[in-house]
PyMOL commands that place a pseudoatom at each C-alpha (Angstrom):
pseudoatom trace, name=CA, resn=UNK, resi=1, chain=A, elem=C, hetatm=0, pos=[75.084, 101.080, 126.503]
pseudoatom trace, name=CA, resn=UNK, resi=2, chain=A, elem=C, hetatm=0, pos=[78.336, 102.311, 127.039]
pseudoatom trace, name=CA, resn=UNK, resi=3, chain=A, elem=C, hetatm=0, pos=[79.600, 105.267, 128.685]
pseudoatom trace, name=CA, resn=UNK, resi=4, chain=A, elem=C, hetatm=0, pos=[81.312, 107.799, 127.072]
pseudoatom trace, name=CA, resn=UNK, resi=5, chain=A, elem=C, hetatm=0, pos=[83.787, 109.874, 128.615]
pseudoatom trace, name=CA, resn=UNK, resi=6, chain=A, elem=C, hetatm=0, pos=[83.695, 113.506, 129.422]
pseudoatom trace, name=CA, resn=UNK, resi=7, chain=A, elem=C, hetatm=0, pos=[85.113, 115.819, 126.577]
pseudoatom trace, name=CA, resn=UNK, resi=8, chain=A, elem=C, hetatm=0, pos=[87.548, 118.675, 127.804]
pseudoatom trace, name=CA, resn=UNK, resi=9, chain=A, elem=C, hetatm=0, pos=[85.261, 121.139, 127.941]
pseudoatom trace, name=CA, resn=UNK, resi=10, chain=A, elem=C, hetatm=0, pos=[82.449, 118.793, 130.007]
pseudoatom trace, name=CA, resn=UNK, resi=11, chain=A, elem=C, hetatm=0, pos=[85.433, 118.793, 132.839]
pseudoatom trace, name=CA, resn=UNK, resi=12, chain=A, elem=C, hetatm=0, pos=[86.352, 122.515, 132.547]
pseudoatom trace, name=CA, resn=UNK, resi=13, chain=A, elem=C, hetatm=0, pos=[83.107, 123.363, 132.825]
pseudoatom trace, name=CA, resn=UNK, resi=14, chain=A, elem=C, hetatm=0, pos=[83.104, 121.118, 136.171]
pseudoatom trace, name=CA, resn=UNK, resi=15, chain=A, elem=C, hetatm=0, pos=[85.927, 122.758, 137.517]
pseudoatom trace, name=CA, resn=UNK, resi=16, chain=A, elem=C, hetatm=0, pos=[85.220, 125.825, 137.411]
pseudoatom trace, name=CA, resn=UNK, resi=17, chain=A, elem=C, hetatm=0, pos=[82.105, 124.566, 139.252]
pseudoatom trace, name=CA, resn=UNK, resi=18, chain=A, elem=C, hetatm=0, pos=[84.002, 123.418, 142.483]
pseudoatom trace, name=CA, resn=UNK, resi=19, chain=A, elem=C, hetatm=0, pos=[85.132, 126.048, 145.386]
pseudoatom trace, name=CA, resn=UNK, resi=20, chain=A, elem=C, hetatm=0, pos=[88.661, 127.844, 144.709]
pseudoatom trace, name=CA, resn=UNK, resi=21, chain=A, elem=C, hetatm=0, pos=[90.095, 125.699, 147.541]
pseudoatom trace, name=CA, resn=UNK, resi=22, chain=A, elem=C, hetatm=0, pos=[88.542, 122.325, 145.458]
pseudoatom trace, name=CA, resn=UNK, resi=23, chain=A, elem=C, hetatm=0, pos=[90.342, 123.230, 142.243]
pseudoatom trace, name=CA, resn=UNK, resi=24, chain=A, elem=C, hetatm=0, pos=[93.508, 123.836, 144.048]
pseudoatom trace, name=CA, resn=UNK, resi=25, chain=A, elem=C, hetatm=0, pos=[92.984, 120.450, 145.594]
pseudoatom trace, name=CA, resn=UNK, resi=26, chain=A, elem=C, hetatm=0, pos=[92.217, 118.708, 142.529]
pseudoatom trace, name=CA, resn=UNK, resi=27, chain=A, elem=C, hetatm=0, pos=[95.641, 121.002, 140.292]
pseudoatom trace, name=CA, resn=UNK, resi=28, chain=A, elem=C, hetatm=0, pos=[97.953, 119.081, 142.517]
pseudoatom trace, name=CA, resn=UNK, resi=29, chain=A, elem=C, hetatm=0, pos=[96.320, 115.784, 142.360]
pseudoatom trace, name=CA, resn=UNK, resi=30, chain=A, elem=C, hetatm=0, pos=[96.484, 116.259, 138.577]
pseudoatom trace, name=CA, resn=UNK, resi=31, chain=A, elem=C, hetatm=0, pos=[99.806, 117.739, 138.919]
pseudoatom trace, name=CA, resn=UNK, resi=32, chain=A, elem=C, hetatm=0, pos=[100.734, 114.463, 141.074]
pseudoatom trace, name=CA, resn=UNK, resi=33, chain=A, elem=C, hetatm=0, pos=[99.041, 112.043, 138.677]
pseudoatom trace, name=CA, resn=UNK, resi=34, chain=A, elem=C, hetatm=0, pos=[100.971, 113.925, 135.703]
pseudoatom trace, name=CA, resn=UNK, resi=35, chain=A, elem=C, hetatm=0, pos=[104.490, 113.781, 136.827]
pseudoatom trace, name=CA, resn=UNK, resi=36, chain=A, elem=C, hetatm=0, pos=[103.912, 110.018, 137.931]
pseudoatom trace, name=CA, resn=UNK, resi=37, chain=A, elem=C, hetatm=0, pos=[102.696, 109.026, 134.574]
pseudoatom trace, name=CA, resn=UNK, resi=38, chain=A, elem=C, hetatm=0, pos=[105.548, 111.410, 132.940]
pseudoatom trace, name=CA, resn=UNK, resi=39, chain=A, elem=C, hetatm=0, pos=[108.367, 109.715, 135.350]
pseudoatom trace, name=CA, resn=UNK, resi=40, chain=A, elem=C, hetatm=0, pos=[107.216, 106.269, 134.646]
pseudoatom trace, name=CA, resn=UNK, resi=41, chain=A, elem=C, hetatm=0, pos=[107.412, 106.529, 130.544]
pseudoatom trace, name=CA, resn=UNK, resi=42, chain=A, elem=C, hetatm=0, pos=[110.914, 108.034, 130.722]
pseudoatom trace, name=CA, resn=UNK, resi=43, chain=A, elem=C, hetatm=0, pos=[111.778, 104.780, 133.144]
pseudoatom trace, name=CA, resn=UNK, resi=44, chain=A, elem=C, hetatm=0, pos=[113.561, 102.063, 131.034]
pseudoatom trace, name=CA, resn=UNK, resi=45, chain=A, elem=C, hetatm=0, pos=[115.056, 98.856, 131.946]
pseudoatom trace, name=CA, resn=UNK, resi=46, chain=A, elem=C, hetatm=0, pos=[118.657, 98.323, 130.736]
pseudoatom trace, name=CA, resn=UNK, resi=47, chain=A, elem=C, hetatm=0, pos=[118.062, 94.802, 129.289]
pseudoatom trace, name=CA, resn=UNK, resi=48, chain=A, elem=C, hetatm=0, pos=[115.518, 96.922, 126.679]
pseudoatom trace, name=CA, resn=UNK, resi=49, chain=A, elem=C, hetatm=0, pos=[118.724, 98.255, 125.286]
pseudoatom trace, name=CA, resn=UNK, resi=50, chain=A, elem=C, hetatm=0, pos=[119.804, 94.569, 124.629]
pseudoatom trace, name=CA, resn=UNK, resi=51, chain=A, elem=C, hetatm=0, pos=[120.652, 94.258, 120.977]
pseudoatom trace, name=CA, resn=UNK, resi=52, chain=A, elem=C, hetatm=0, pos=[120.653, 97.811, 119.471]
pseudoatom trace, name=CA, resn=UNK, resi=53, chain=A, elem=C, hetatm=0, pos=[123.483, 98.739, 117.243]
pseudoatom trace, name=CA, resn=UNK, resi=54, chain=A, elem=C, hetatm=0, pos=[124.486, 95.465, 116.817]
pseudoatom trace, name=CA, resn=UNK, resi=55, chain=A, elem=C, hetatm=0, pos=[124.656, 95.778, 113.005]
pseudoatom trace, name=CA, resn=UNK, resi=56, chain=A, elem=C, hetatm=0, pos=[127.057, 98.528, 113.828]
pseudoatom trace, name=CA, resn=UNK, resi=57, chain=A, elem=C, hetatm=0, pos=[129.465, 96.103, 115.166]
pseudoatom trace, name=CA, resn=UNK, resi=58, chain=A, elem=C, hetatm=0, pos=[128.861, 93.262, 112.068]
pseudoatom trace, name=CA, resn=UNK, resi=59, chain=A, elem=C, hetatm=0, pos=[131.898, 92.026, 110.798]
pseudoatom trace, name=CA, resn=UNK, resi=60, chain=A, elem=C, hetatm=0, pos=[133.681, 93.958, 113.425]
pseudoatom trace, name=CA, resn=UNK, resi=61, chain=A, elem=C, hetatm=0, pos=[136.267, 91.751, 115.366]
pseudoatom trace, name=CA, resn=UNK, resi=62, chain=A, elem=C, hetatm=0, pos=[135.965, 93.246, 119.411]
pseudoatom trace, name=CA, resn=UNK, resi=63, chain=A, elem=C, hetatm=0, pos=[139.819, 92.792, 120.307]
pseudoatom trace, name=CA, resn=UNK, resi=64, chain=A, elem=C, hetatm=0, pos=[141.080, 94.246, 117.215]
pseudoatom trace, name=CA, resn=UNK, resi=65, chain=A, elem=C, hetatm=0, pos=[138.759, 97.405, 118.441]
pseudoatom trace, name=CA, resn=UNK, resi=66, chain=A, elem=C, hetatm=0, pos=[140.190, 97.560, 121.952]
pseudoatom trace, name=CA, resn=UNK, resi=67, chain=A, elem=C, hetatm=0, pos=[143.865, 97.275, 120.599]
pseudoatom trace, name=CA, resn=UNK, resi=68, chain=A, elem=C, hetatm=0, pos=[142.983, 99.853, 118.336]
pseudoatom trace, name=CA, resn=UNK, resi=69, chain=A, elem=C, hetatm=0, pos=[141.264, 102.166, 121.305]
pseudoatom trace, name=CA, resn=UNK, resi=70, chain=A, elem=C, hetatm=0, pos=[144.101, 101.260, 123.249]
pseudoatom trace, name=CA, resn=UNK, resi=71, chain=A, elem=C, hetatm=0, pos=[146.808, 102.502, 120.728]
pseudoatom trace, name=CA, resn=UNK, resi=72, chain=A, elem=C, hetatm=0, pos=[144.944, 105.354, 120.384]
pseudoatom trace, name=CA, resn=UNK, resi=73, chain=A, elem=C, hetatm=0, pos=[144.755, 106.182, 124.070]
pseudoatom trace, name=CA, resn=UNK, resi=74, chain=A, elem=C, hetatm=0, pos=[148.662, 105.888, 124.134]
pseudoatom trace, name=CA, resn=UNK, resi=75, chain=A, elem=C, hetatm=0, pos=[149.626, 107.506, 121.085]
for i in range(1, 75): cmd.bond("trace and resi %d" % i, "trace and resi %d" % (i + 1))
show_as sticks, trace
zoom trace
């Protein structure tokens, strides 16, 4: 049979168990696991970016672009 995992409350309830110097061990393990979990979504490789927008560009010739940049850059 497989385990099921502790609700919220089952954990709370555990906490509040442990000594005051336990929970503020285990807050900044959790606050450590949190900001390592939170750091590593917001981590993206740039060749995930390959290919987006690209129908912005459709039909759009690059060097006329630049010129146009360019000439706008210069007045």
């Amino acid at each position: 049979m497989a385990r099921t995992a502790p609700t919220y409350e089952e954990v709370l309830a555990q906490v509040r168990r442990l000594d005051p110097i336990e929970q503020a061990n285990l807050l900044e393990e959790l606050a450590s696991l949190v900001t390592q979990q939170m750091t590593a979504k917001r981590r993206r490789g740039i060749r995930e970016f390959r290919g987006i927008g690209k129908e912005l560009w459709k039909g759009v010739d690059a060097q006329e672009y630049v010129n146009r940049e360019r000439d706008a850059w210069t007045g």
